[in-house]
SEKOL-704603 format. One record per residue (C-alpha): residue number from 0; x, y, z. Coordinates in pm, 1 decimal, always signed. Layout:
REM SEKOL-704603
    k         x         y         z
  NUM         X         Y         Z
...
//
This chain:
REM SEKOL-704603
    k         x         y         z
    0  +14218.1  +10676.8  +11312.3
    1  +14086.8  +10955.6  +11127.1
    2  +13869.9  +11250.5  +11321.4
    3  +13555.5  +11296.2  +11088.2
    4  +13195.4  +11498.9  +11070.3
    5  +12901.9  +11388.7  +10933.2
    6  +12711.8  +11673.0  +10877.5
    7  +12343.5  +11531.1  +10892.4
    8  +12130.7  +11235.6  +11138.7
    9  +11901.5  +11156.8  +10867.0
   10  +11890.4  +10744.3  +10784.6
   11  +12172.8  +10776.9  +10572.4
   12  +12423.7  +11027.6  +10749.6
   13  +12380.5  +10813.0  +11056.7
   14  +12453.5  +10486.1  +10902.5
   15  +12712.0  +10598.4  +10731.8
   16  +12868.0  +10739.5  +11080.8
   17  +12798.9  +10418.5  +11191.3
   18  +13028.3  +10293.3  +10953.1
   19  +13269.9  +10510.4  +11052.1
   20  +13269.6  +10405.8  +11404.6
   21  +13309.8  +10049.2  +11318.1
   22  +13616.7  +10143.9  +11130.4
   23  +13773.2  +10322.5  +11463.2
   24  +13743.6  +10696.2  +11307.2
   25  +13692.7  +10917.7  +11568.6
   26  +13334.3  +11027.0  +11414.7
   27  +13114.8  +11310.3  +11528.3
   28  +12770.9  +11347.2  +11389.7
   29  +12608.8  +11684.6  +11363.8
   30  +12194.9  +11733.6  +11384.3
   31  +11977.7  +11994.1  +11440.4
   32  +11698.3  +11837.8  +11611.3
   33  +11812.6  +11816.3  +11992.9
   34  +11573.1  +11484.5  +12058.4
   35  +11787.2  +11277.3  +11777.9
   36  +12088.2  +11418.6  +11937.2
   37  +12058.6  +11340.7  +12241.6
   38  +11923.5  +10958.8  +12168.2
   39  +12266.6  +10897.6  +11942.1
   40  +12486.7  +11021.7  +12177.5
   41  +12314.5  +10902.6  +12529.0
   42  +12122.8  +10589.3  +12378.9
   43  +12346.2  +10509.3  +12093.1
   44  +11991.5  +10448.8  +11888.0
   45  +11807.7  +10670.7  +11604.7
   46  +11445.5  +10544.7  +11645.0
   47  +11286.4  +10774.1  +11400.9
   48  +11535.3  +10690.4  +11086.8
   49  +11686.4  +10342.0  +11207.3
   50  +11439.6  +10141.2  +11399.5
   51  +11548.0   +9845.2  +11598.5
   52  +11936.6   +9956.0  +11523.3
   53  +12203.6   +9975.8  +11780.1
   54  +12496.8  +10192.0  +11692.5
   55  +12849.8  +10179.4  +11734.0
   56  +12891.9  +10262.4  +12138.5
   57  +13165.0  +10554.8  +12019.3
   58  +12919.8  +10735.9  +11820.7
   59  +12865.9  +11101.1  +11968.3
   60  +12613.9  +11331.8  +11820.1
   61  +12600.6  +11725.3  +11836.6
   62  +12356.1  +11999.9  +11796.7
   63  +12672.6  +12244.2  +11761.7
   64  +12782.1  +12312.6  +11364.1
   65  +13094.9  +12478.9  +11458.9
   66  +13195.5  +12154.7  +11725.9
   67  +13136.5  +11905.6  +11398.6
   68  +13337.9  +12172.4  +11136.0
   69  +13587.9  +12241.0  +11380.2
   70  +13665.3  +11865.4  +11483.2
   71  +13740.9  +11722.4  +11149.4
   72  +13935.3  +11735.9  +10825.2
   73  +13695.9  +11540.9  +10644.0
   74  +13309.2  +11619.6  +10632.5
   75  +13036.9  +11416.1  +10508.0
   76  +12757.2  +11605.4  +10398.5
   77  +12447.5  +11422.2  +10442.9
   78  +12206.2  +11676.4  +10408.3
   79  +11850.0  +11689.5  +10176.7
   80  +11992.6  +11827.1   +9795.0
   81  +11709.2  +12159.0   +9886.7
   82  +11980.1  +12209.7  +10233.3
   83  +12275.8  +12170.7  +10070.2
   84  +12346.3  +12510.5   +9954.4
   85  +12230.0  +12640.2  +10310.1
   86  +12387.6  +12426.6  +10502.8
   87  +12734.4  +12456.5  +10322.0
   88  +12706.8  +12864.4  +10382.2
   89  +12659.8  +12768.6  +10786.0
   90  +12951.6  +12527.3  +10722.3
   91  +13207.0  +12818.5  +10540.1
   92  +13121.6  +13082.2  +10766.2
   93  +13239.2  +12831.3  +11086.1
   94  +13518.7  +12682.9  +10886.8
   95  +13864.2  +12809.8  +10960.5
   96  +14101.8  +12563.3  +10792.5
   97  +14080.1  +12387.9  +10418.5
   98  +13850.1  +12072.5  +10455.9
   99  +13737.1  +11762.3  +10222.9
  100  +13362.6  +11737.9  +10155.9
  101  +13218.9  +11380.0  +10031.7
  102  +12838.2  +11471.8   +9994.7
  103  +12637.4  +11143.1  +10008.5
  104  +12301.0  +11305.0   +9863.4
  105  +12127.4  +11241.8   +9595.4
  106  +11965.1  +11511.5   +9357.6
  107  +12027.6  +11818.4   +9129.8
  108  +11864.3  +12189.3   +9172.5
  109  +11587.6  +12317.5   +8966.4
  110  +11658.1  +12607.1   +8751.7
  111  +12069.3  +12632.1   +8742.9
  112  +12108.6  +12255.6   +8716.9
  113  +12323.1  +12227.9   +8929.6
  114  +12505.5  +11869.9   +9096.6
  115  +12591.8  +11905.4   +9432.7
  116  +12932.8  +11934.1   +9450.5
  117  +12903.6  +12212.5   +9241.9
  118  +12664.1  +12438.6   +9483.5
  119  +12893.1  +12279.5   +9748.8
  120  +13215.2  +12478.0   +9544.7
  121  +13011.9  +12779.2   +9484.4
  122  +12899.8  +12813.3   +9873.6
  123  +13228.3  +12723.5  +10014.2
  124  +13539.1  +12994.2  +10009.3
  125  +13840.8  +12831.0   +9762.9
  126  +14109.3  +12820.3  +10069.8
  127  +13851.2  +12670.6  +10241.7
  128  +13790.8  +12354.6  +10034.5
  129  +14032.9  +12094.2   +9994.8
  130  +13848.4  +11872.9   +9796.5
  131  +13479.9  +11787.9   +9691.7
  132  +13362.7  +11411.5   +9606.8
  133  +13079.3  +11212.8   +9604.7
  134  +12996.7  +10814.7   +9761.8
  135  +12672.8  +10672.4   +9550.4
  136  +12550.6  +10348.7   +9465.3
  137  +12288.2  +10093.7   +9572.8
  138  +12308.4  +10147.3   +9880.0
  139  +11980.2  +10102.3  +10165.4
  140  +12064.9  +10321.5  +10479.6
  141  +11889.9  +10023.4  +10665.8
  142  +12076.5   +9755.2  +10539.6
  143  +12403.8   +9924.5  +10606.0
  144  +12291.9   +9981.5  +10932.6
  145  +12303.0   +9665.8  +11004.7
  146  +12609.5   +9550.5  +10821.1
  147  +12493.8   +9361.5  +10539.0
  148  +12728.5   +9342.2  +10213.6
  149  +12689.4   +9660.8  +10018.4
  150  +12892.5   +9798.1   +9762.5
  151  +12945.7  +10200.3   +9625.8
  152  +13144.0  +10416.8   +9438.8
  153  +13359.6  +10749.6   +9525.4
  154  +13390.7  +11003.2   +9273.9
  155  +13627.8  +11310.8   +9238.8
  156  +13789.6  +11474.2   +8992.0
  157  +14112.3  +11497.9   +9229.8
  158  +14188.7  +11076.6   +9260.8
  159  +14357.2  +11123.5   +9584.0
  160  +14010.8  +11291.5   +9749.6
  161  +13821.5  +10934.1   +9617.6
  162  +14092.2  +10681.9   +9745.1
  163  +14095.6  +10885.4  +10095.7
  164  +13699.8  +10835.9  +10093.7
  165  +13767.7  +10413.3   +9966.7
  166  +14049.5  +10400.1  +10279.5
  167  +13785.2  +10593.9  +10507.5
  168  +13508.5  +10383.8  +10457.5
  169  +13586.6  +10032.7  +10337.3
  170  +13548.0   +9741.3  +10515.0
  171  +13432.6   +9383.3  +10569.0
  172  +13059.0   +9494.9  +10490.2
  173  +13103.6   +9815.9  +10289.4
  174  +13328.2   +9770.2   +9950.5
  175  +13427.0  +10098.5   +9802.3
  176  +13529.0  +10125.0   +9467.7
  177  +13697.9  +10441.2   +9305.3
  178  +13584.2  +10650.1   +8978.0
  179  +13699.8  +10930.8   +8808.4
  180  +13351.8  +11019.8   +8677.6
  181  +13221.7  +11279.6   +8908.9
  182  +12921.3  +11424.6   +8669.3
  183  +12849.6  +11028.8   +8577.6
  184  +12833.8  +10919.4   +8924.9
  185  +12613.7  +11235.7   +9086.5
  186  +12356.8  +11224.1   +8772.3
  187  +12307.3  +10860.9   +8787.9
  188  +12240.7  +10866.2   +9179.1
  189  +11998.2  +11193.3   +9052.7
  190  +11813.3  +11057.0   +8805.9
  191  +11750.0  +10703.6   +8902.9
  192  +11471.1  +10860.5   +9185.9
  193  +11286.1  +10994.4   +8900.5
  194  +11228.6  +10615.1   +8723.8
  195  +11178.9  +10442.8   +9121.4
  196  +10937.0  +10710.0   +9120.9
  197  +10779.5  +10547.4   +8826.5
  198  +10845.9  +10233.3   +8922.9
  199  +10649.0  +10229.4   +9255.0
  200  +10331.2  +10364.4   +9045.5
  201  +10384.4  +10084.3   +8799.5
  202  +10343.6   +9905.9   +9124.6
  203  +10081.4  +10076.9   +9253.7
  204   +9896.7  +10015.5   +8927.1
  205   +9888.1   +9638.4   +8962.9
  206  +10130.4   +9613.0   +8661.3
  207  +10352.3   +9327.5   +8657.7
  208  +10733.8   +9263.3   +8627.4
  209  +10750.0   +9337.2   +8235.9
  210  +10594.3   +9640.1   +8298.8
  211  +10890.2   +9761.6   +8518.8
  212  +11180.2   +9518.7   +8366.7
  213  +11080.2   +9762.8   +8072.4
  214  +11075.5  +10087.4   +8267.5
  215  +11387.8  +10060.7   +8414.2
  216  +11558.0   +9969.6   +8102.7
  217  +11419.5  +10269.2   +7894.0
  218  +11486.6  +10518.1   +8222.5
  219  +11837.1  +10396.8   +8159.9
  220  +11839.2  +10520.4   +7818.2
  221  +11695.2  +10821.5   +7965.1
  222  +11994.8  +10869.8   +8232.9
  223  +12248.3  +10779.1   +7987.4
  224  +12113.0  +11054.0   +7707.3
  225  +12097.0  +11319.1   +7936.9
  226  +12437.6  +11258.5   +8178.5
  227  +12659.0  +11202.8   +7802.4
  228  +12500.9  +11518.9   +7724.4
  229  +12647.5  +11707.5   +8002.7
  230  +12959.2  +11539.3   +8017.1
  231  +12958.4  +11207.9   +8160.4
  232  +13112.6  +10872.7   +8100.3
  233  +12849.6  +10650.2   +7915.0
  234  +12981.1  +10333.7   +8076.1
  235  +12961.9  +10479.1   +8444.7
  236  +12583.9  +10415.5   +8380.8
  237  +12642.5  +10040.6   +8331.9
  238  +12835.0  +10056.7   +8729.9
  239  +12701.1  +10079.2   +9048.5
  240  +12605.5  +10426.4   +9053.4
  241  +12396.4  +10397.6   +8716.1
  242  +12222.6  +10035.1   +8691.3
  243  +12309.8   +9926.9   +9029.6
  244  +12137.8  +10207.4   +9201.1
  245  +11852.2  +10164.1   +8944.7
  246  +11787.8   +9821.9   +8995.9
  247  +11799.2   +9889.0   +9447.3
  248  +11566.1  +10224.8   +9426.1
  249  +11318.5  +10071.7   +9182.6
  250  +11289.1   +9706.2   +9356.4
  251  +11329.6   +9778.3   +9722.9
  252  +11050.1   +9854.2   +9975.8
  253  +11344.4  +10040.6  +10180.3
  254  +11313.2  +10290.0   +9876.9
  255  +11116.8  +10632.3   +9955.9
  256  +11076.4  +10698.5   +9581.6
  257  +10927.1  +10355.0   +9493.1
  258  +10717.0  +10423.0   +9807.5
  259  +10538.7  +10720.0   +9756.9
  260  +10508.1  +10672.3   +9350.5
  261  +10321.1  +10316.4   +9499.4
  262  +10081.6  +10568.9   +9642.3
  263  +10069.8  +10804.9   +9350.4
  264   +9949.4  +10439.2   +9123.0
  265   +9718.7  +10386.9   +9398.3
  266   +9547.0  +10722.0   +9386.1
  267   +9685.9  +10905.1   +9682.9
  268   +9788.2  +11294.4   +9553.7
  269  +10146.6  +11397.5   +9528.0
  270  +10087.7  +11606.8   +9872.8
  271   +9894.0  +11317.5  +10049.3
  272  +10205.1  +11098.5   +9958.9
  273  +10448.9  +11333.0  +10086.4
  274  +10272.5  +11367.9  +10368.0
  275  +10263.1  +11027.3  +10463.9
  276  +10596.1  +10955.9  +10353.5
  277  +10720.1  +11220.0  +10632.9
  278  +11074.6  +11241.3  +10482.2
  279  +11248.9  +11385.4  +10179.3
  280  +11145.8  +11229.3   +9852.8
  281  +11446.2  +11364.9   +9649.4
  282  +11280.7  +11211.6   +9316.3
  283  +11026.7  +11468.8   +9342.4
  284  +11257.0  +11763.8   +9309.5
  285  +11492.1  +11568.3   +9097.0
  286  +11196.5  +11550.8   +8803.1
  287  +11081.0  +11914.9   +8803.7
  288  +11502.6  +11965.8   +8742.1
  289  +11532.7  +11674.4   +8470.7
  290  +11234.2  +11782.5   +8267.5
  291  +11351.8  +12126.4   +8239.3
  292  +11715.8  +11990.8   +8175.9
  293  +11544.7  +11759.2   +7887.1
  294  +11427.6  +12076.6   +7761.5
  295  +11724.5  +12341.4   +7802.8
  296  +12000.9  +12085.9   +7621.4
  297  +11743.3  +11881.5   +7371.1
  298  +11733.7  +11544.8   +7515.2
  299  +11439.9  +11323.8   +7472.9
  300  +11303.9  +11201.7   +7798.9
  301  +10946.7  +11066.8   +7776.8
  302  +10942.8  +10894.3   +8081.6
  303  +11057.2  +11177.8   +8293.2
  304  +10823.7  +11403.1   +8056.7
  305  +10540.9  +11203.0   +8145.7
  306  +10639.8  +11190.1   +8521.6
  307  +10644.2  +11553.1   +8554.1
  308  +10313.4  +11617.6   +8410.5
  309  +10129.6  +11341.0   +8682.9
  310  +10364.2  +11527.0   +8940.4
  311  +10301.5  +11892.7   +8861.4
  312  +10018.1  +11931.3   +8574.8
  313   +9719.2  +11624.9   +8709.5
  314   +9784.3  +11419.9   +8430.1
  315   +9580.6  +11105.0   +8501.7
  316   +9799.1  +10771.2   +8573.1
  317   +9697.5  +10538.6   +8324.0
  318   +9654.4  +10828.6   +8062.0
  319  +10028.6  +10861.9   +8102.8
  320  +10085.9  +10506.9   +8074.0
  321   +9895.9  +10493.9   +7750.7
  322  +10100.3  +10771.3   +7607.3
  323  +10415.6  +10633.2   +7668.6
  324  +10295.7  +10300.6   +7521.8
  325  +10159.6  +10463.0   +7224.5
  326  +10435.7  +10698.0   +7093.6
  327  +10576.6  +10669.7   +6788.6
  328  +10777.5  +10334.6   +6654.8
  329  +11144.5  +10382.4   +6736.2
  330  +11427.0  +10163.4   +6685.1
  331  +11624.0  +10055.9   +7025.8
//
């Protein structure tokens, strides 16, 4: 038994604790809404995120950061990518003794270009962090939930912080594989909300399975140009955090991104969407950051080009479609 933190009650961050508890870890999960709290730790339920779910009966919840920091080695950060930097500052100013960090998010800041476990080593002191890694893959928080057979990867550059994470989390309905790949495995679990995004407006269009069959095969070739370009692995693309997660986010109604860009196709506006949506739609952020990464290291990314420009310029739907259909002959 290992004593562990996650450090969020979102969907995910509670069914990964859930996960957890099934594997006899002493697991404490840290919120900051007192109502979601309360319900994990009294009702052993998290209506809001997991509807219908009953959690493990040892799952306790806590409003207090310094409690969750203080209890564990290990820390799972499953925060929104826009809290991560905040949230780790809370976390280093509480922290008292070297811990492991396996973030679980999915996204990459605007402007710097960051990956998460970098703004996770920048915000954290260096005798203060043991390790940083990352779990990814196609992975529903709702299926997990309710133990159906999933599989992920674990990513560090240090290979004893990933096979800590496979031992911590594998079981009967959760495989874990290892990978050395760190920048592979975070930009692939990045970039694959911007093409769901497109996918669920393909959707919301009326299009048809070649439509997206085609989408998510060029959006690879997007992913793949841009992650080799800073670094990555070109076959990590082809494993579960590249095509796998593709193929889950862009074909699953569980997925937020191929929800709200089924709005966008349908004519809702990005803020109507959101606003419906009522949780983080990390694809959003994720584009504004991949179009000006496109930009900044000369990769050609029409798909996230033409993305952006519905997102954040009004470009009409189907006069982005057209575009893309209509650029110049290229050979595959």
């Amino acid at each position: 038994m290992t004593n562990v933190s996650v450090i969020g009650t979102g969907s995910w961050g509670t069914a990964l604790a859930n996960v957890l508890a099934d594997n006899g870890h002493d697991c404490l999960i840290w919120g900051k809404t007192k109502a979601t709290v309360d319900e994990i730790s009294e009702m052993k339920t998290n209506s809001k995120y997991l509807p219908d779910v009953q959690l493990n009966q040892h799952l306790i919840a806590t409003l207090d950061l310094n409690e969750a920091v203080t209890h564990a080695q290990i820390l799972i950060i499953a925060v929104p990518t826009k809290a991560i930097r905040s949230v780790t500052q809370q976390i280093n100013a509480v922290c008292l003794e070297p811990k492991m960090m396996i973030h679980v998010s999915k996204g990459i800041e605007p402007k710097t270009f960051k990956r998460i476990s970098e703004m996770i080593e920048e915000e954290m002191d260096t005798d203060k962090l043991s390790g940083v890694g990352v779990l990814s893959g196609p992975s529903h928080a709702e299926e997990v939930a309710i133990k159906q057979p999933t599989t992920v990867a674990v990513a560090s550059h240090d290979a004893n912080v990933a096979r800590m994470a496979q031992d911590l989390f594998m079981n009967d309905y959760f495989r874990v594989y290892t990978n050395d790949d760190l920048i592979g495995v975070e930009i692939g679990g990045a970039l694959k909300n911007i093409i769901a995004l497109a996918a669920g407006i393909t959707d919301g269009l009326g299009y048809g399975d070649n439509a997206k069959a085609a989408l998510m095969t060029r959006g690879l070739a997007e992913i793949t140009r841009l992650g080799t370009k800073m670094g990555a692995d070109p076959m990590t693309f082809l494993g579960l955090a590249g095509i796998g997660d593709l193929i889950v986010t862009c074909t699953s109604v569980h997925s937020r991104n191929w929800k709200c860009g089924n709005m966008l196709g349908q004519g809702a506006t990005l803020d109507e969407a959101l606003a419906k949506m009522g949780m983080v739609v990390e694809g959003v952020r994720t584009t504004e950051a991949a179009y000006e990464m496109s930009k900044a290291f000369n990769v050609e990314m029409p798909i996230t080009t033409a993305l952006y420009q519905l997102l954040f310029e009004d470009l009409d739907v189907k006069t982005g479609v057209m575009a893309l259909m209509r650029r110049e002959k290229k050979n595959e």
